[in-house]
DSSP file (Angstrom, degrees, kcal/mol; ACC not computed):
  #  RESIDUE AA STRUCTURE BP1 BP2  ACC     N-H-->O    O-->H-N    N-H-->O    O-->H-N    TCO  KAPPA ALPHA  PHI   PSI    X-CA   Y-CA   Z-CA
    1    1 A X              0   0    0      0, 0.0     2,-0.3     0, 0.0     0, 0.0   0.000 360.0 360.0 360.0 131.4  -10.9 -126.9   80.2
    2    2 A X        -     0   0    0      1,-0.1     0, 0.0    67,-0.1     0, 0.0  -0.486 360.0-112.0 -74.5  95.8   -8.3 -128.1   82.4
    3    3 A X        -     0   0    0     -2,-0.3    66,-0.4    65,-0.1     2,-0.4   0.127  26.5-151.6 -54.4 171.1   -6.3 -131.4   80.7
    4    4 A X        -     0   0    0     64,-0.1    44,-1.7     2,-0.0     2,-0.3  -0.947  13.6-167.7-131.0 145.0   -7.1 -134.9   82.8
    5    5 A X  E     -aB  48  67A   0     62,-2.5    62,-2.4    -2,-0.4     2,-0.3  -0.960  16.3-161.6-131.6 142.1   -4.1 -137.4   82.4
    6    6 A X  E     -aB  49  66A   0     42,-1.4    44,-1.5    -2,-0.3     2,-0.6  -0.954  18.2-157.0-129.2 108.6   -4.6 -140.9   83.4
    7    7 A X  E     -aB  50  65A   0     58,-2.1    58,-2.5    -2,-0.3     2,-0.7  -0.772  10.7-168.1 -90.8 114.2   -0.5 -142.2   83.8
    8    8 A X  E     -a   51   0A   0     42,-2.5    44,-2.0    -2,-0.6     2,-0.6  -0.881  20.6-134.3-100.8 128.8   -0.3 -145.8   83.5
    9    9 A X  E >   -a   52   0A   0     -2,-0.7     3,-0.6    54,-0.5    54,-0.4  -0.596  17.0-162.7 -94.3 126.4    2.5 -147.4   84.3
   10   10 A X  T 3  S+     0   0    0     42,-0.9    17,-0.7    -2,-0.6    20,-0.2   0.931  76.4  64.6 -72.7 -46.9    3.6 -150.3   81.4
   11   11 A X  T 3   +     0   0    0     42,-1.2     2,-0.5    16,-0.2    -1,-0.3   0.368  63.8 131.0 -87.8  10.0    5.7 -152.0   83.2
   12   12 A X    <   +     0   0    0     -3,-0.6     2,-0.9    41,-0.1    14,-0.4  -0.325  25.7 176.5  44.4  32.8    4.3 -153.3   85.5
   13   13 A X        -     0   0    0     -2,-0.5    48,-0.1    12,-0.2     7,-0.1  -0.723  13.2-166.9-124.0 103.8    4.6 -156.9   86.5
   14   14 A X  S    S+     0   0    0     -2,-0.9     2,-0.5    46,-0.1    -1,-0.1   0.699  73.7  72.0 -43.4 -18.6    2.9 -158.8   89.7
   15   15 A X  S    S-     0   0    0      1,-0.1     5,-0.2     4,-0.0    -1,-0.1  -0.886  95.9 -89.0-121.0 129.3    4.8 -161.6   89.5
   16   16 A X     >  -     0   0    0     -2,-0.5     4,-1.0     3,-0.2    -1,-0.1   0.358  31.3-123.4 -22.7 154.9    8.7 -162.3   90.3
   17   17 A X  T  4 S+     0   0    0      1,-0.2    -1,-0.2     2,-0.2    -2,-0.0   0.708 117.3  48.6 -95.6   6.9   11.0 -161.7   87.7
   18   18 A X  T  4 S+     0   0    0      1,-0.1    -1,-0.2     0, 0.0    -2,-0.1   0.791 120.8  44.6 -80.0 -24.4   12.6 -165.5   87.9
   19   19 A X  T  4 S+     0   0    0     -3,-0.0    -2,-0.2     2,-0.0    -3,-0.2   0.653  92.3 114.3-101.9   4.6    8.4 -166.5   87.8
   20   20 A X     <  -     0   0    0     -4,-1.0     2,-0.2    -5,-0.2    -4,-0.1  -0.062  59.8-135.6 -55.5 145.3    7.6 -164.1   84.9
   21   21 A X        -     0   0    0      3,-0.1    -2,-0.0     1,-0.1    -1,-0.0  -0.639  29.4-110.6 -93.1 172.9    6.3 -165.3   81.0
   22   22 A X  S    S+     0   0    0     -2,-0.2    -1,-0.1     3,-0.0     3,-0.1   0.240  85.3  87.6 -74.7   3.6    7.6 -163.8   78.4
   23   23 A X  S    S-     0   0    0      1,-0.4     3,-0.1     3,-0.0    -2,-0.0   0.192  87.3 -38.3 -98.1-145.8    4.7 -162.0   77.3
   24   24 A X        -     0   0    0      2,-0.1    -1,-0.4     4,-0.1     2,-0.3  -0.100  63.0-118.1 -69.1-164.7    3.2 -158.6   78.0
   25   25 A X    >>  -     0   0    0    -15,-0.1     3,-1.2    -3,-0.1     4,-0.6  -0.694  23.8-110.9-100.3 174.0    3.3 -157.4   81.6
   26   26 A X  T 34 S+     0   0    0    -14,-0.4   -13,-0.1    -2,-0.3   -15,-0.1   0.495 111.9  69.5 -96.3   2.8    0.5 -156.8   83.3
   27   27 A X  T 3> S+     0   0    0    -17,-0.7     4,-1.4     2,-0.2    -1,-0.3   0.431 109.7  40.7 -55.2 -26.5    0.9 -153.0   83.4
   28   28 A X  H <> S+     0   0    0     -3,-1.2     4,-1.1   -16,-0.2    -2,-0.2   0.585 106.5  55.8-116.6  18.5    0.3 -153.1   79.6
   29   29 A X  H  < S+     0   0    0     -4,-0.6    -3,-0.2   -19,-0.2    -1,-0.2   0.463 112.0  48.3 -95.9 -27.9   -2.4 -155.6   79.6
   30   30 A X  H >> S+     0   0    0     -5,-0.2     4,-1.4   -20,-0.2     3,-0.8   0.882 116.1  46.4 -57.9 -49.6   -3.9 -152.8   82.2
   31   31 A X  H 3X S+     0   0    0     -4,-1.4     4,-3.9     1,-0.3     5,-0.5   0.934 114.4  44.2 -63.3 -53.9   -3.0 -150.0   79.5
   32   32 A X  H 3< S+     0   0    0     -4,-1.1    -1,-0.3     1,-0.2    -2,-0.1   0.397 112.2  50.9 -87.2  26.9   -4.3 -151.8   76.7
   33   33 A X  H <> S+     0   0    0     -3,-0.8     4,-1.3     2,-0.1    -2,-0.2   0.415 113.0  49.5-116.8 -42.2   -7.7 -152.9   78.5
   34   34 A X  H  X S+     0   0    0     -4,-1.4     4,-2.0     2,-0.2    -2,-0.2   0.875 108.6  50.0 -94.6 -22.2   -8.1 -149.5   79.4
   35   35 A X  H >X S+     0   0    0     -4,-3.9     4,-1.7     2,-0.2     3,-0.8   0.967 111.5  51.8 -50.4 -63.6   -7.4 -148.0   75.5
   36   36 A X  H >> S+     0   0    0     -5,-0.5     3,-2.1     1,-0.3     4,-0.8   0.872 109.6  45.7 -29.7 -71.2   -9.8 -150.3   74.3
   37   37 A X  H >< S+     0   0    0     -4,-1.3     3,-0.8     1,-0.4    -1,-0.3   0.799 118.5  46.0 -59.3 -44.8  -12.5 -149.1   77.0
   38   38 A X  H X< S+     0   0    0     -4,-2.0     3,-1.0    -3,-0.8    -1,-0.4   0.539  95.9  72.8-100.1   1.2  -11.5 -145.2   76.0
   39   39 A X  H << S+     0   0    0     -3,-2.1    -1,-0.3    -4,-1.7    -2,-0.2   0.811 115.0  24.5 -92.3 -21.0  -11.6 -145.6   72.2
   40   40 A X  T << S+     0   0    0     -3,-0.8    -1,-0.3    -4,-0.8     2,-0.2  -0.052  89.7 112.5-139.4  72.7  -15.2 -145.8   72.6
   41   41 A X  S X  S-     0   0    0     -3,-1.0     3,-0.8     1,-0.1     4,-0.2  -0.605  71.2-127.4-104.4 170.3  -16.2 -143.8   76.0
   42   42 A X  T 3  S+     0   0    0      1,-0.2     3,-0.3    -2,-0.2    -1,-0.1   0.566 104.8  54.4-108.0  -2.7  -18.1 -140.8   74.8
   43   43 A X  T >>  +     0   0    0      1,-0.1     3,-1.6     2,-0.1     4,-0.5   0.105  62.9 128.9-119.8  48.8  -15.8 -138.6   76.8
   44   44 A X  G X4  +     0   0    0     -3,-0.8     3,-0.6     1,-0.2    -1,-0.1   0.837  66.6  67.3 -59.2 -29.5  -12.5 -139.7   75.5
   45   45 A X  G 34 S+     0   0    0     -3,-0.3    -1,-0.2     1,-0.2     3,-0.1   0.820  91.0  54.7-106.0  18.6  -11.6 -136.3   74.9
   46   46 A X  G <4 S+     0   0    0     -3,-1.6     2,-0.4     1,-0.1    -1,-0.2   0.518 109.5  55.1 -80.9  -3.4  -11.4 -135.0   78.5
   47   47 A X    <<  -     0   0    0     -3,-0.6     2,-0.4    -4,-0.5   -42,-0.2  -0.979  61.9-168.5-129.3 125.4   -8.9 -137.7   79.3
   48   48 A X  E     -a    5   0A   0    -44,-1.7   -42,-1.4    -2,-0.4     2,-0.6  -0.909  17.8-151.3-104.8 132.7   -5.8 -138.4   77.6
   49   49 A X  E     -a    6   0A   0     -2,-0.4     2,-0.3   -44,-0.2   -42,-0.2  -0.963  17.2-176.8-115.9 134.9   -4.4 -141.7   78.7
   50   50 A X  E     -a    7   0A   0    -44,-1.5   -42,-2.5    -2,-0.6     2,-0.3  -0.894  19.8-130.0-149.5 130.0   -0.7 -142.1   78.6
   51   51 A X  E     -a    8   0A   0     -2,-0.3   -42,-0.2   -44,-0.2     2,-0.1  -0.845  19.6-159.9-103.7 152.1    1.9 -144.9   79.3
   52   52 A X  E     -a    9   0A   0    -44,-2.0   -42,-0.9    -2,-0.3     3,-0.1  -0.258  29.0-125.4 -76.4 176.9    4.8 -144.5   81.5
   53   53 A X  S    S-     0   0    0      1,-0.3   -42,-1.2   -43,-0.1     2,-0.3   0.751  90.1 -40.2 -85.7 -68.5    8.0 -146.5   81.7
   54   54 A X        -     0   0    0    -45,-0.1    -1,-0.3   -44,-0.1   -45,-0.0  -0.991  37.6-142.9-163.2 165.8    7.2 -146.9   85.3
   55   55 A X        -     0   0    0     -2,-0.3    -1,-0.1    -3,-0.1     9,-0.1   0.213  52.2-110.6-106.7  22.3    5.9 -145.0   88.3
   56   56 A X  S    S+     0   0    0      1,-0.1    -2,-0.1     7,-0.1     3,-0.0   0.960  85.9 115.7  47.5  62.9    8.1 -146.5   90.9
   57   57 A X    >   +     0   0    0      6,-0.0     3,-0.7     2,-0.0    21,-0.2  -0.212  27.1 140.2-129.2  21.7    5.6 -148.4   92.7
   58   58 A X  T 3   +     0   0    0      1,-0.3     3,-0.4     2,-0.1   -45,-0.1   0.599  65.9  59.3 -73.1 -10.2    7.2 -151.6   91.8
   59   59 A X  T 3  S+     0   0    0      1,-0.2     2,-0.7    -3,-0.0    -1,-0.3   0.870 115.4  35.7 -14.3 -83.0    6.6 -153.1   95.2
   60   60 A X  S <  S-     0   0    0     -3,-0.7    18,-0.7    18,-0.0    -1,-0.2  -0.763  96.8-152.3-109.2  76.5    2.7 -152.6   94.7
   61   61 A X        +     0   0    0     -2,-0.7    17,-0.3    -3,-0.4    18,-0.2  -0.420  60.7  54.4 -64.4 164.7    2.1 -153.3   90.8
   62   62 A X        +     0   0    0     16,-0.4    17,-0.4     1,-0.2     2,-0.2   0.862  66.1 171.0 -79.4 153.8   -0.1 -152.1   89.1
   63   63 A X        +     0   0    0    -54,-0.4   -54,-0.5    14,-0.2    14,-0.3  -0.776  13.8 171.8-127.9-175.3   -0.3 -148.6   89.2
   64   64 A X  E     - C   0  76A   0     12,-0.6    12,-1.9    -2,-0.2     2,-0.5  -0.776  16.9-146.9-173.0 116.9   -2.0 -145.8   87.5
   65   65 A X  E     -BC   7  75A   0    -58,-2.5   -58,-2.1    10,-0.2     2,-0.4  -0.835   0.1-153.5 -98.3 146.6   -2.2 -142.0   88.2
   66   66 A X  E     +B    6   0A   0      8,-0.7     8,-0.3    -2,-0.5     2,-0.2  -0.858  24.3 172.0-100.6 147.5   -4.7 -139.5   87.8
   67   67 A X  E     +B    5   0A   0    -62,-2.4   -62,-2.5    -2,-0.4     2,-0.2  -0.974  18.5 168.7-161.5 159.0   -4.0 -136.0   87.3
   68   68 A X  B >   -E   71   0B   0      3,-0.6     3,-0.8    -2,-0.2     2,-0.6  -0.921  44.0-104.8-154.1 158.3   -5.0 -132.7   86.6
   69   69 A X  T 3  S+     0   0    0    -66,-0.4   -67,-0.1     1,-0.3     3,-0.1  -0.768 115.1  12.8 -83.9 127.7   -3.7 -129.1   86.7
   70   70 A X  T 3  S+     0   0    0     -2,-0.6     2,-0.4     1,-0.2    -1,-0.3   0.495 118.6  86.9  98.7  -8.9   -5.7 -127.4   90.1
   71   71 A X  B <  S-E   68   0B   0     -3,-0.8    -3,-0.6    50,-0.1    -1,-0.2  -0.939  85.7-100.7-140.4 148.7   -6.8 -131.1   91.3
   72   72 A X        -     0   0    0     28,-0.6     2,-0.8    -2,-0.4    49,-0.3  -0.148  30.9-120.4 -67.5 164.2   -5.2 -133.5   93.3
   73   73 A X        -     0   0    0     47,-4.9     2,-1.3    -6,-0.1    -6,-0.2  -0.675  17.4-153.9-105.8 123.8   -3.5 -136.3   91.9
   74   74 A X        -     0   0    0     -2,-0.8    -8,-0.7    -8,-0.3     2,-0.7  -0.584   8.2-162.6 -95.9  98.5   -4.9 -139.8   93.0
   75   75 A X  E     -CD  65 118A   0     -2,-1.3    43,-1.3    43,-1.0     2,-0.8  -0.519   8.1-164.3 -76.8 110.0   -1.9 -142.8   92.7
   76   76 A X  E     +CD  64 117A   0    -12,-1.9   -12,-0.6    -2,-0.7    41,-0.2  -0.871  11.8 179.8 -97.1 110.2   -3.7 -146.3   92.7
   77   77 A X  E     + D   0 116A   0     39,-2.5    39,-0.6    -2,-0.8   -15,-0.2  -0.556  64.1  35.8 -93.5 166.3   -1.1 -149.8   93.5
   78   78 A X  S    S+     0   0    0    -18,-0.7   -16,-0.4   -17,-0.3     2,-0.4   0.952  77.1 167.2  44.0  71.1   -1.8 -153.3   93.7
   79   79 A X        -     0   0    0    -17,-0.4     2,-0.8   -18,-0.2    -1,-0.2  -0.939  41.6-125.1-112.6 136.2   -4.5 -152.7   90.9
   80   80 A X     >  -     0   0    0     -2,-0.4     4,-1.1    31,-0.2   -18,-0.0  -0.800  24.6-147.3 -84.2 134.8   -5.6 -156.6   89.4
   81   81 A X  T  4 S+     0   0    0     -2,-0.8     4,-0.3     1,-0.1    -1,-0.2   0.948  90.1  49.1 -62.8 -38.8   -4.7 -155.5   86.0
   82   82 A X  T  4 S+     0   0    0      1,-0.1     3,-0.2     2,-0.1    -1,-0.1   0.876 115.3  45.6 -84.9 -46.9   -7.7 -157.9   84.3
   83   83 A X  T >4 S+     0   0    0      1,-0.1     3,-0.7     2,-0.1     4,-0.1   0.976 105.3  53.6 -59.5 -58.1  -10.5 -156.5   86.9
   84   84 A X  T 3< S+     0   0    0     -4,-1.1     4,-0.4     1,-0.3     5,-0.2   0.236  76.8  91.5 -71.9   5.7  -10.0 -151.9   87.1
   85   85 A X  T >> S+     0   0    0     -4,-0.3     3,-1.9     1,-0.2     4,-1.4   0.998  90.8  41.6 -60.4 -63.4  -10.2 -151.0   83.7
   86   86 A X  H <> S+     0   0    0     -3,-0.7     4,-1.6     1,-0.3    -1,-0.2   0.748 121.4  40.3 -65.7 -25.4  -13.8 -150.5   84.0
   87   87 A X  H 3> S+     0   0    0      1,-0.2     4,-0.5     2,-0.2    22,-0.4   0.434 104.9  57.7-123.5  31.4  -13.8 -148.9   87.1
   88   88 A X  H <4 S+     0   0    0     -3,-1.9    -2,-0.2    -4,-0.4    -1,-0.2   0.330 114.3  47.9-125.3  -5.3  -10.7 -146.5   86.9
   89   89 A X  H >X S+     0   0    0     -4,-1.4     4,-2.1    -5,-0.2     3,-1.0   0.825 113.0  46.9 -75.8 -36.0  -12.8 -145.1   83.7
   90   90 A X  H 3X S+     0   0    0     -4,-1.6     4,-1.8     1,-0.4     2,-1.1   0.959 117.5  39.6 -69.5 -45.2  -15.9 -145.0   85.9
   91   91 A X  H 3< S+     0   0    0     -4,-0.5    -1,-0.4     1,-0.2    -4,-0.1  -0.212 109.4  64.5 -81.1  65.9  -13.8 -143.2   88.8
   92   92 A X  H X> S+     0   0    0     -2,-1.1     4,-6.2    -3,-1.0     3,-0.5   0.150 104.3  55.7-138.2 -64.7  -11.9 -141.0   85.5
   93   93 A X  H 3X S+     0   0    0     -4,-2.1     4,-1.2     1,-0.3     5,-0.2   0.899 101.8  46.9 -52.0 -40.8  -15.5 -139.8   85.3
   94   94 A X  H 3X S+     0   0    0     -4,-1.8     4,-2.2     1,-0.2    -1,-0.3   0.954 110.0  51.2 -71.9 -26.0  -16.2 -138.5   88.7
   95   95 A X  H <4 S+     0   0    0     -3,-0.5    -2,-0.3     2,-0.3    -1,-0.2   0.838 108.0  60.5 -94.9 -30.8  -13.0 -136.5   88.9
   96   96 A X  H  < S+     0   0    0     -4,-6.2    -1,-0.2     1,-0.2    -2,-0.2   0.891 107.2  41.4  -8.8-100.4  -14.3 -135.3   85.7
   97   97 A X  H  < S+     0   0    0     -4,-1.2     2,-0.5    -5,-0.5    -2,-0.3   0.749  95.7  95.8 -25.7 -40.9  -17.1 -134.1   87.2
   98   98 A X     <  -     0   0    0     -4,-2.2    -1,-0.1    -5,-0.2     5,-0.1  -0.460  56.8-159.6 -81.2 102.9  -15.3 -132.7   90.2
   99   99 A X  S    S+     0   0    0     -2,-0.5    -1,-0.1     1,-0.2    -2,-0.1   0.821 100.1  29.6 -57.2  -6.2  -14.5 -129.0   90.0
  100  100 A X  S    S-     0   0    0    -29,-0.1   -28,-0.6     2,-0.0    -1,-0.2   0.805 114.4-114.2 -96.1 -39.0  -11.8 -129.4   92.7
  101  101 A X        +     0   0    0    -30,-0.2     2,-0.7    -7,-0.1    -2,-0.1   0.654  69.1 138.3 106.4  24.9  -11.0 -133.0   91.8
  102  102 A X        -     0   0    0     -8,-0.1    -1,-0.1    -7,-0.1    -3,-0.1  -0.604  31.9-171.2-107.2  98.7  -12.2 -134.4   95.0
  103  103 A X        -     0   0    0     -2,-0.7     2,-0.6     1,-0.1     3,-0.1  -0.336  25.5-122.8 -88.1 141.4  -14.2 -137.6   94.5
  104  104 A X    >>  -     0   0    0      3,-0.0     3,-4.3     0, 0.0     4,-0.8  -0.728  20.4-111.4 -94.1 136.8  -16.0 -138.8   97.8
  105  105 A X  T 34 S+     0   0    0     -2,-0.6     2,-0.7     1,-0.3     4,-0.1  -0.201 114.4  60.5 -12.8 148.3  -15.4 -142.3   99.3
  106  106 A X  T 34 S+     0   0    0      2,-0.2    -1,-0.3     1,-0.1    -3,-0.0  -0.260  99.4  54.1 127.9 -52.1  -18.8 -143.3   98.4
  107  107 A X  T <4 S+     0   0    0     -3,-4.3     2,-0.3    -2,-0.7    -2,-0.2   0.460  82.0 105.0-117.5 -16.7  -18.3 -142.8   94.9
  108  108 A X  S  < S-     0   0    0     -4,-0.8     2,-0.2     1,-0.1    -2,-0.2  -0.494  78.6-115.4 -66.4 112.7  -15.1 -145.1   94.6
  109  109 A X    >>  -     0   0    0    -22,-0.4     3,-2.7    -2,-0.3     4,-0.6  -0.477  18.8-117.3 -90.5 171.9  -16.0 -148.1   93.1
  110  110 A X  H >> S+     0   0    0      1,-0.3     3,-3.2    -2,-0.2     4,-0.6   0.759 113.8  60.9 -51.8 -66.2  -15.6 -151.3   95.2
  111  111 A X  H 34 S+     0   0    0      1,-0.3    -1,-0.3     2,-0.2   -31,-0.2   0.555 116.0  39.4 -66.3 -16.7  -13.0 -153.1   93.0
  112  112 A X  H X4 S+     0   0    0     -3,-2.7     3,-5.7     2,-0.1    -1,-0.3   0.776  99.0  72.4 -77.1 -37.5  -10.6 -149.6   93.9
  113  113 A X  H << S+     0   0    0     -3,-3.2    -2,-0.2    -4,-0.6    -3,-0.1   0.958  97.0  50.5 -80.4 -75.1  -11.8 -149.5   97.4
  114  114 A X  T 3< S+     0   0    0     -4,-0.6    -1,-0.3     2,-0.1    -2,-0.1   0.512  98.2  92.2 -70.8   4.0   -9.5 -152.7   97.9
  115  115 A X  S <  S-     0   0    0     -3,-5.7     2,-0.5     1,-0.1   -37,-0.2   0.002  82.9-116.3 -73.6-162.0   -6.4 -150.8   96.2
  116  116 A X  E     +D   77   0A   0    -39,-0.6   -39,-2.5   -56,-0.1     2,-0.3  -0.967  44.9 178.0-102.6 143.6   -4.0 -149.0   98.0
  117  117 A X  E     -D   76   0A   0     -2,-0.5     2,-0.5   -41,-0.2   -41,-0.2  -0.950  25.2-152.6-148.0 157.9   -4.1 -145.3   97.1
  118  118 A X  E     -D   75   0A   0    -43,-1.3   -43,-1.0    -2,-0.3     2,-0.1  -0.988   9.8-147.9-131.2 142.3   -2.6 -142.2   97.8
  119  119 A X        -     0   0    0     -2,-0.5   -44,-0.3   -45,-0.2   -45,-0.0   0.058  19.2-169.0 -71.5-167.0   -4.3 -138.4   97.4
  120  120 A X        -     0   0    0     -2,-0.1   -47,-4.9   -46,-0.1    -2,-0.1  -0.136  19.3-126.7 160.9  94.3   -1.6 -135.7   96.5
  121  121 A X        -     0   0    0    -49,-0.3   -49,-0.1     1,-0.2   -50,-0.1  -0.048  22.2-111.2 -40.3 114.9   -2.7 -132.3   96.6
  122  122 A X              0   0    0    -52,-0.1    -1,-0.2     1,-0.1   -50,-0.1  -0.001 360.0 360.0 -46.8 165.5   -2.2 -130.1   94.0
  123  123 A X              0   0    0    -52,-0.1    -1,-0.1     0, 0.0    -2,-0.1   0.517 360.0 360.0 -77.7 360.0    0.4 -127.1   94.2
């Protein structure tokens, strides 16, 4: 079976870096919202989730990629870090499901539907 990677990028931060706290950023407040969520999904072992230092989207925080060998890779920005945990495992699952890796419109749940995202065809 064909590995699934979900790249989250840690650093992350929505907010300037003169108006930033000192705490985490909100790329790892994404990351560790979404560990939590995969430590007890019952198909934690078709997705390995993995942090980056950063996906160069720092423009449009937060980001997160999905990827697969054979499927295209879907890059999600401007993610509310606090809200998509729940539903970037729900969409984890359809591109599971999807022998090509193409998840229909349809099937995107709403809180994604307002990210910005980019497909990227596999090679």
């Amino acid at each position: 079976m064909p590995k699934h990677i979900l790249f989250v990028c840690k650093s992350c931060r929505l907010t300037t870096p003169e108006k930033q706290d000192k705490g985490q950023s909100d790329g790892t407040k994404l990351l560790n919202k979404l560990l939590a969520l995969h430590q007890d999904w019952s198909r934690q072992s078709e997705l390995e989730i993995q942090a980056v230092g950063c996906l160069w989207t720092c423009s449009h925080p937060c980001a997160v990629a999905l990827s697969s060998p054979n499927k295209p890779t879907y890059l999600f920005t401007n993610l509310p870090p606090l809200e998509t945990a729940d539903a970037l495992i729900q969409f984890g699952e359809h591109y599971l499901d999807s022998n090509d890796g193409d998840v229909p419109w349809k099937q995107f749940p709403e809180v994604l539907q307002s990210a910005e995202i980019a497909k990227i065809p596999s090679p």
